[in-house]
FISE-731422 format. One record per residue (C-alpha): x, y, z; residue in three letters. Coordinates in steps of 0.02 Angstrom, whole numbers, plus 50000, padded with zeros to 5 digits. Each point is the difference from the previous one (the first is absolute). Layout:
XYZALA/...
This chain:
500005000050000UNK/500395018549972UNK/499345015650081UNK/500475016149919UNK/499525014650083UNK/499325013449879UNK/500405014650145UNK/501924995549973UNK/499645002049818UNK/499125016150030UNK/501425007650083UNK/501624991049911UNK/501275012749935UNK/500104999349822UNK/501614992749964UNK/499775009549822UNK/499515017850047UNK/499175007749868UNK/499804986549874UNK/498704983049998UNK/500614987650097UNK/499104980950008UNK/500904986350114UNK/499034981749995UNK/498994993350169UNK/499754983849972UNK/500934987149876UNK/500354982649993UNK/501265003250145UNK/498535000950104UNK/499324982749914UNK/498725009549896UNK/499394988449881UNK/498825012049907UNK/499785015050065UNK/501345016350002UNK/499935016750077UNK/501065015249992UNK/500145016450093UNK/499985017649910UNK/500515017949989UNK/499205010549881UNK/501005016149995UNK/499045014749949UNK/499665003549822UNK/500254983549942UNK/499004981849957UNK/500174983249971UNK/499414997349826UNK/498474997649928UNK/499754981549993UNK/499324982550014UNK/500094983550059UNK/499444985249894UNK/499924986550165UNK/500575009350140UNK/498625009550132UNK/500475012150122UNK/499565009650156UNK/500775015450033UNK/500105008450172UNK/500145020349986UNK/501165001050195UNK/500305018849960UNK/499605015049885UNK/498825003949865UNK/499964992449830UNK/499104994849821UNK/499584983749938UNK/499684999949829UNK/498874985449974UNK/499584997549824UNK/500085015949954UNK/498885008150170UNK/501135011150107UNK/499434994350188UNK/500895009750133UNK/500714988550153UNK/500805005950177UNK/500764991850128UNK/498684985350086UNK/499484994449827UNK/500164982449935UNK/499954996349813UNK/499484984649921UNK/500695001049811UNK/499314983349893UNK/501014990749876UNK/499725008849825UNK/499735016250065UNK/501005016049958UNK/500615009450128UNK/501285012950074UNK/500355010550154UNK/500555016249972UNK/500525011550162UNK/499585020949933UNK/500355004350190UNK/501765006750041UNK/500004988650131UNK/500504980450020UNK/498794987149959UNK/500144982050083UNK/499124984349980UNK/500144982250040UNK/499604988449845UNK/499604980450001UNK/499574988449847UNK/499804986449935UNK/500794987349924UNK/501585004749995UNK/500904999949842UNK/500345016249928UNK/498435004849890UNK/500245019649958UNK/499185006649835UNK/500465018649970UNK/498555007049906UNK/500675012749887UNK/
């Protein structure tokens, strides 16, 4: 078992100041099997790109800041407390417009890497 504790998260120095960082939570070091999860700091002005996922499905905890999810195409603003659940096939993004840090905890599943930049 695991227990991550989204307030360490929350207040972790950003070992990148400035720019995106991402560092993985769980892996098959922690004998996951089919499910991964990654923390993440969205520096201000930037996003991940827009994107899909043909098998994968995620949840995505917002632990601080303000943010967009573009989900096929509908901007839907996010903050801190909110969890996303993003369905295989569907095109999506987060974009941070604040001048401020955005963090969230991600988990999916399965694992292998299944990233579709949608240009």
């Amino acid at each position: 078992m695991k227990i991550i504790q989204t307030e360490d998260y929350v207040k972790k120095e950003n070992p990148t100041p400035g720019k995106t960082f991402r560092s993985d939570l769980i892996t098959s070091e922690d004998k996951a099997k089919a499910v991964g999860g990654m923390f993440a700091i969205l520096a201000p002005g930037t996003q991940v790109p827009y994107h899909y996922h043909e098998k994968r499905e995620s949840i995505i905890m917002l632990i601080r800041g303000e943010a967009i999810e573009i989900l096929e195409g509908k901007e839907i603003p996010v903050k801190a407390g909110d969890v996303l659940f993003v369905p295989a096939i569907e095109k999506h993004a987060i974009v941070n417009r604040s001048n401020k840090e955005v963090r969230y905890i991600e988990f999916w599943t399965p694992v292998p890497h299944d990233f579709v930049e949608v240009k």
